[in-house]
N, CA, C and O of each residue as an XYZ file, in Angstrom:
456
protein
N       0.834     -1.191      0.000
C       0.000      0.000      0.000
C       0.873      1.247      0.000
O       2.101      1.182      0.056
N       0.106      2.519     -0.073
C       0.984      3.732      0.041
C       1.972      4.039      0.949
O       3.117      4.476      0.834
N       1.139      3.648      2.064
C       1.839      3.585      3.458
C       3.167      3.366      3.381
O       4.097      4.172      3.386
N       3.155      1.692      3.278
C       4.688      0.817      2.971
C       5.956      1.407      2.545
O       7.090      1.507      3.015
N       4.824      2.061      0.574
C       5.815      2.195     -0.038
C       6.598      3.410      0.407
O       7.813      3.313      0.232
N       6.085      4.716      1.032
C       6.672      5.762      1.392
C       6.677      5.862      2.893
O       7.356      6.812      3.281
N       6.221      5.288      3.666
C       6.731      5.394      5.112
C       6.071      6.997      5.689
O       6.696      7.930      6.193
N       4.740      6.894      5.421
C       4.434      8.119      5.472
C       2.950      7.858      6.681
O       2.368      8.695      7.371
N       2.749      6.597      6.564
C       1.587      6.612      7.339
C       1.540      5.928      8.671
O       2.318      4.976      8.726
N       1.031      6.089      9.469
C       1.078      5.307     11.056
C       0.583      4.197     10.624
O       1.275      3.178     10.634
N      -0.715      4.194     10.163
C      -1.519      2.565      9.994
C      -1.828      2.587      8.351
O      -1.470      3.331      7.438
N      -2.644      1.438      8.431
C      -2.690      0.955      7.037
C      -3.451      1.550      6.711
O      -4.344      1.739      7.537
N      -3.604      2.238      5.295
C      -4.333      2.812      4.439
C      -4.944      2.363      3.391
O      -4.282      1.941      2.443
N      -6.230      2.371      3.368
C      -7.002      0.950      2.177
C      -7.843      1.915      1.630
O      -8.449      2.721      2.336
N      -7.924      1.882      0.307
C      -9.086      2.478     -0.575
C     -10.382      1.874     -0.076
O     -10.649      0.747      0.339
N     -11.344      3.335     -0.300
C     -12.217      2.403      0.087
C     -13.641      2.494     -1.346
O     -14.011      3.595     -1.756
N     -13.971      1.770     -1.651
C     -14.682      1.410     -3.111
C     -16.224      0.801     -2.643
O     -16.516      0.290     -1.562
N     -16.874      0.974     -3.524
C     -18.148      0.599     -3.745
C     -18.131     -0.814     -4.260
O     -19.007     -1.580     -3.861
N     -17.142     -1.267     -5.180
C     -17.455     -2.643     -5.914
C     -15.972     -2.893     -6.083
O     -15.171     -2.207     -5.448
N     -15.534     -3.929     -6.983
C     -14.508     -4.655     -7.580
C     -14.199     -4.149     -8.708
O     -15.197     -3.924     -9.393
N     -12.946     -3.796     -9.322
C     -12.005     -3.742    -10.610
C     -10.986     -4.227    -10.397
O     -10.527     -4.635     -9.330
N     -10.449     -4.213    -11.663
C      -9.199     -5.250    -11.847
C      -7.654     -4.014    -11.483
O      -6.510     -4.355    -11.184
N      -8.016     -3.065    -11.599
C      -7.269     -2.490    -11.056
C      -7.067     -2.382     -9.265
O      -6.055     -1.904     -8.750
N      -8.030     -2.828     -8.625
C      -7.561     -2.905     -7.211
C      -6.646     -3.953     -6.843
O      -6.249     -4.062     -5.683
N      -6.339     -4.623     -7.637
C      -5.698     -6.263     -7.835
C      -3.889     -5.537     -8.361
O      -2.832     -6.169     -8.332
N      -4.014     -4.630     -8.630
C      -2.485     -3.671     -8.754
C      -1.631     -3.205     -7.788
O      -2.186     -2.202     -7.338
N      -0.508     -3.389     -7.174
C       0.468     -2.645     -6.704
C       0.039     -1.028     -7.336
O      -0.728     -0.682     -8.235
N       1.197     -0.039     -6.118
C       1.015      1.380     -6.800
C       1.560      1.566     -7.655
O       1.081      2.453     -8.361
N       3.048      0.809     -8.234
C       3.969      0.862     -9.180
C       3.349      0.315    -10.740
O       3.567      0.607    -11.915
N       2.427     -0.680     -9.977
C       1.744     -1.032    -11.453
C       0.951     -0.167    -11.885
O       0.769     -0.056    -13.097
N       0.259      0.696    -10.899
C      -1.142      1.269    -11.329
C      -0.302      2.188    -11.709
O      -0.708      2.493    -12.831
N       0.705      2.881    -11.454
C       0.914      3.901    -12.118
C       1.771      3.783    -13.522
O       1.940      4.738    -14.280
N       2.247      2.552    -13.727
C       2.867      1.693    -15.180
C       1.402      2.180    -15.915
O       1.301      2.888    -16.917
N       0.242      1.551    -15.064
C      -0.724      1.782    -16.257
C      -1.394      2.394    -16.752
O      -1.874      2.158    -17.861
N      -1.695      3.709    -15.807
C      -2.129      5.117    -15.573
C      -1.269      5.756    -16.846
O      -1.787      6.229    -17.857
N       0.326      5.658    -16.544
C       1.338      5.963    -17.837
C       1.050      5.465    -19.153
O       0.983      6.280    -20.073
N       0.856      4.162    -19.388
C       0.194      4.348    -20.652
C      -0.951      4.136    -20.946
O      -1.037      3.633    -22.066
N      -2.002      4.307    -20.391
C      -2.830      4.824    -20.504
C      -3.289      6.487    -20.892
O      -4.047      6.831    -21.798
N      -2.782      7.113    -20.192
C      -2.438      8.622    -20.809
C      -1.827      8.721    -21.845
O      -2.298      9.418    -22.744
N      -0.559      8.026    -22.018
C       0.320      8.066    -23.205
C      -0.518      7.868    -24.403
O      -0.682      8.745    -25.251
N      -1.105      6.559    -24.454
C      -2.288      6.290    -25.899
C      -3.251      7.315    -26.088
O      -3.213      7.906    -27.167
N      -4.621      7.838    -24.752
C      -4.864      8.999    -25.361
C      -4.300      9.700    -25.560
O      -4.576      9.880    -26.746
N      -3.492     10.478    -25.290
C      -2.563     11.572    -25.721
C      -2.169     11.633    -26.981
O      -1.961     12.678    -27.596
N      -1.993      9.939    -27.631
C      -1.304      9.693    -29.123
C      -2.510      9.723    -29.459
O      -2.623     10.519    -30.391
N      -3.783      9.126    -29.100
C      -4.970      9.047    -30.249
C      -5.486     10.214    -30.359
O      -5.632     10.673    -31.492
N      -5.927     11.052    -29.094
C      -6.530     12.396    -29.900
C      -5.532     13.663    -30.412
O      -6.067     14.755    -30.608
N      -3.634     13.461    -30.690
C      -3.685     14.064    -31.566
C      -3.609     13.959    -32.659
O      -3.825     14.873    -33.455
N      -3.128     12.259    -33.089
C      -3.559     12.191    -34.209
C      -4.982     12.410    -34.969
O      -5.006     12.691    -36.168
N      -5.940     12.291    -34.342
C      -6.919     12.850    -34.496
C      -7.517     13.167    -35.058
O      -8.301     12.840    -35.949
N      -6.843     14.651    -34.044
C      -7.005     16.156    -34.537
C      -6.173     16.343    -35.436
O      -6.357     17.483    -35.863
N      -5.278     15.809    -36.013
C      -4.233     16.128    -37.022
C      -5.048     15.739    -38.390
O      -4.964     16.346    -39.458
N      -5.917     14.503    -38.093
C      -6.506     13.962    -39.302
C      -7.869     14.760    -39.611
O      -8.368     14.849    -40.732
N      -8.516     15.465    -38.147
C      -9.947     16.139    -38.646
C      -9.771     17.871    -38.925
O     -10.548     18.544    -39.602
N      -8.200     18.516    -38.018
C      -8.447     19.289    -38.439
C      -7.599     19.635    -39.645
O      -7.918     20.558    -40.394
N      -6.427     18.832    -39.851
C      -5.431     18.881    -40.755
C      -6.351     18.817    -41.977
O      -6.434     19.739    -42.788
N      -7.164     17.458    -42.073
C      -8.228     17.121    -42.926
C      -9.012     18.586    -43.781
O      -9.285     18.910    -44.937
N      -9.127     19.098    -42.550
C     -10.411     20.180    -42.985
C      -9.444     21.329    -43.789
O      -9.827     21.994    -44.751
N      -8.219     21.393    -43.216
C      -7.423     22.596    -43.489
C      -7.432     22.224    -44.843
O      -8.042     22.958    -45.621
N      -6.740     20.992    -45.364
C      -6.495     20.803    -46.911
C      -7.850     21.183    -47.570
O      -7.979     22.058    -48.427
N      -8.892     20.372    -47.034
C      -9.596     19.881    -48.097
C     -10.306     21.818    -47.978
O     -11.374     21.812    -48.589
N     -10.128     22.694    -47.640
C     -10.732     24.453    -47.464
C      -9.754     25.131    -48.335
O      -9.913     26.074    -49.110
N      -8.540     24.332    -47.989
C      -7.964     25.412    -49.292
C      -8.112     25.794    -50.080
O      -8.509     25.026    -50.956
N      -7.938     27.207    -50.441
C      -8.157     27.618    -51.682
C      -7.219     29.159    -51.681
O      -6.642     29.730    -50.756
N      -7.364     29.513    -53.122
C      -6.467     31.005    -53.096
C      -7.128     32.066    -52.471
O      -6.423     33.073    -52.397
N      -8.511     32.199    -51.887
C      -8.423     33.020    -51.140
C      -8.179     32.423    -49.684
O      -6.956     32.497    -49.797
N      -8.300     32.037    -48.756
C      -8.185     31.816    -47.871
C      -6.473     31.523    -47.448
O      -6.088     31.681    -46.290
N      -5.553     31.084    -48.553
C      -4.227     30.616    -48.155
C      -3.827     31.243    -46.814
O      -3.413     30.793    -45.745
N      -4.102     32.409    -47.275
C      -3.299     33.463    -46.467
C      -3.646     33.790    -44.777
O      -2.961     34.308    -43.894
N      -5.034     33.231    -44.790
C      -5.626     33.231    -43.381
C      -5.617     32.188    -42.826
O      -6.191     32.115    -41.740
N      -4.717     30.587    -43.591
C      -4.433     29.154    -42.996
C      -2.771     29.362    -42.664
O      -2.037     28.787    -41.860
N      -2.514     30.467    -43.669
C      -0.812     30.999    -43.116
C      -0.493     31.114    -41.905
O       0.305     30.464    -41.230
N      -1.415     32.317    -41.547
C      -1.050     33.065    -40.235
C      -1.499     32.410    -39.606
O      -1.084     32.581    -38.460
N      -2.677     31.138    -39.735
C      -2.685     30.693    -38.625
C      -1.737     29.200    -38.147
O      -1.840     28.540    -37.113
N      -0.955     29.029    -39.152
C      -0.532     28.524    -38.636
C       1.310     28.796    -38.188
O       1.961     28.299    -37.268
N       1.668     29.651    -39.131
C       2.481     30.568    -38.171
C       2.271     31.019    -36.627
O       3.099     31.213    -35.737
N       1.284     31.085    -36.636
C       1.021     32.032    -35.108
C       1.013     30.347    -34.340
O       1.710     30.572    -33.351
N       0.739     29.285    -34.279
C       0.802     27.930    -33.600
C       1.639     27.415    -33.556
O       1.768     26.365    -32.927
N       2.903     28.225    -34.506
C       4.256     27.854    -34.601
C       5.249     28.761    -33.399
O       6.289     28.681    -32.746
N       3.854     29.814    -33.718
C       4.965     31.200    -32.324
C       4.446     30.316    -30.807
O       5.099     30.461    -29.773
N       3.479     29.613    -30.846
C       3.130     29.602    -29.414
C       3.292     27.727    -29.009
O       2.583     27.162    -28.177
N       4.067     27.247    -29.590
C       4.364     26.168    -29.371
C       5.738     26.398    -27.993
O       5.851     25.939    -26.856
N       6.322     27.040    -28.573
C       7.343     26.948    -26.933
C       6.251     27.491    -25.903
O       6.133     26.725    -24.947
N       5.519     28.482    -25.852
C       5.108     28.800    -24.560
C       3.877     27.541    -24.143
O       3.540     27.360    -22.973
N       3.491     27.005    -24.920
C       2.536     25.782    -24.956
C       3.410     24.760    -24.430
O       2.794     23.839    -23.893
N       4.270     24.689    -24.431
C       5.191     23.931    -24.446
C       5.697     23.838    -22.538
O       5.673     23.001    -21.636
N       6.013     24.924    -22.692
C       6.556     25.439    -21.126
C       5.544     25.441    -20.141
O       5.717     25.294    -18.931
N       4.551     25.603    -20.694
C       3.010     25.308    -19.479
C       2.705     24.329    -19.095
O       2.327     24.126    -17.941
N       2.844     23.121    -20.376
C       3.127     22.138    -20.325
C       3.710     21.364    -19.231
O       3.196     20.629    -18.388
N       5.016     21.748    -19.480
C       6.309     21.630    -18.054
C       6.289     22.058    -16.906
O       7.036     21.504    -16.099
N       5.383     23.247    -16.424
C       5.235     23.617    -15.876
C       4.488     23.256    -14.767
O       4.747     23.115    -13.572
N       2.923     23.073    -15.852
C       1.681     21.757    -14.799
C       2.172     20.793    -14.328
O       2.005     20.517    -13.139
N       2.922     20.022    -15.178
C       3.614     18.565    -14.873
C       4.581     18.613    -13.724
O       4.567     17.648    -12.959
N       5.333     19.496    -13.515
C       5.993     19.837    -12.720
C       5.500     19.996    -11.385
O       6.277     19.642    -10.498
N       3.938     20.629    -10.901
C       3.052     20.618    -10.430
C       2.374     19.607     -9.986
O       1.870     19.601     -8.863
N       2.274     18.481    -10.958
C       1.959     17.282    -10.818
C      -0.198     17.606    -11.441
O      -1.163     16.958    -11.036
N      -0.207     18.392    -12.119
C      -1.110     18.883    -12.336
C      -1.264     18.365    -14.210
O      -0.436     18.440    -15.118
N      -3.218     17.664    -14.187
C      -3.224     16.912    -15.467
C      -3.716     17.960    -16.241
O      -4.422     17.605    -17.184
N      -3.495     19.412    -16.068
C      -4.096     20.506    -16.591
C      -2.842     20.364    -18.108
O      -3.064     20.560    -19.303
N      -1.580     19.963    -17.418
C      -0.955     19.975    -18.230
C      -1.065     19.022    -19.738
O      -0.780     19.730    -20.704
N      -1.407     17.621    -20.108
C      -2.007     16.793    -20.922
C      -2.364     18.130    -21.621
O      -1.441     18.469    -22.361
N      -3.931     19.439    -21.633
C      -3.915     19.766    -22.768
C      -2.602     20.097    -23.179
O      -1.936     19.531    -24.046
N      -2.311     21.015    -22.513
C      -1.347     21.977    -22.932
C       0.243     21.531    -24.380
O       0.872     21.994    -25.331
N       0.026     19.982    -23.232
C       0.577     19.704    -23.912
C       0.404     18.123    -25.381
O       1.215     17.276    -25.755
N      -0.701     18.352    -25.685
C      -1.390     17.452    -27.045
C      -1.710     18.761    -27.717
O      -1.906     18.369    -28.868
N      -1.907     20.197    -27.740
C      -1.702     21.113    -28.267
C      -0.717     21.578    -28.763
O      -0.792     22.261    -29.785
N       0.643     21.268    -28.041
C       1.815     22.011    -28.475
C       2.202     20.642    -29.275
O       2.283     20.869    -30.482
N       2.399     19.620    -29.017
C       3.379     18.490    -29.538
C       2.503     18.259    -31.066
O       3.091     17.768    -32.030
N       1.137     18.650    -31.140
C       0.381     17.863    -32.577
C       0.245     19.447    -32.919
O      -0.430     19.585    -33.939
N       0.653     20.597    -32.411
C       0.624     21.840    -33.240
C      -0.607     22.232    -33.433
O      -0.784     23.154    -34.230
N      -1.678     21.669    -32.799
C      -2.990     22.606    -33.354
C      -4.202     21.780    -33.748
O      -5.410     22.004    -33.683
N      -3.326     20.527    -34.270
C      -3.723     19.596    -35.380
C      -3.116     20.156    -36.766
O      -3.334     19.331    -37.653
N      -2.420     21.299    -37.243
C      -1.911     21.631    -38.325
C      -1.236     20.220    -39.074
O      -0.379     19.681    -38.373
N      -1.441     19.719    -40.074
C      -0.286     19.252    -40.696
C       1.020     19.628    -41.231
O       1.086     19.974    -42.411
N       2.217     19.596    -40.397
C       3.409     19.420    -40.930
C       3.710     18.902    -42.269
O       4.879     18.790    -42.639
């Protein structure tokens, strides 16, 4: 239990639950192995995504008038990828899942296609 693993508690500390999952059947080291990828896959599925619905939309809108307003925007997602980036680092650092958007925004760019 938590207790054990960090030496933080007088007595034993037990979740306490309404029913059964297969995750109560986990160590903390596992649950958090799986918590990790678990986040990791969404993180990969919705930006690919968004890369495919909004990247999608960007191509298939193009046209000569508009170029110029898919430019800037995606220049400007290019200016705010470091600070997207650093907020990112920042939440996480925090230990805060605010960070996840911040950062499936900065790493898939918007959904822009590269």
């Amino acid at each position: 239990t938590l207790c054990r693993a960090y030496g933080s508690c007088d007595e034993e500390w037990q979740w306490s639950t309404t029913g059964w999952s297969r995750t109560m059947q986990l160590t903390h080291v596992q649950f958090l192995r799986f918590s990790s990828i678990l986040t990791w896959l969404t993180m990969l599925l919705i930006g690919l995504g968004s890369e495919f619905l909004v990247g999608g939309a960007i191509l298939h809108s193009m046209t000569e008038a508009n170029t110029g307003r898919l430019t800037y925007r995606w220049h400007l997602i290019q200016f705010l990828f470091p600070l997207l980036a650093i907020v990112a680092f920042g939440e996480a650092a925090n230990r805060s899942w605010l960070g996840l958007i911040f950062t499936v925004i900065a790493l898939w760019k918007g959904g822009f296609p590269d």
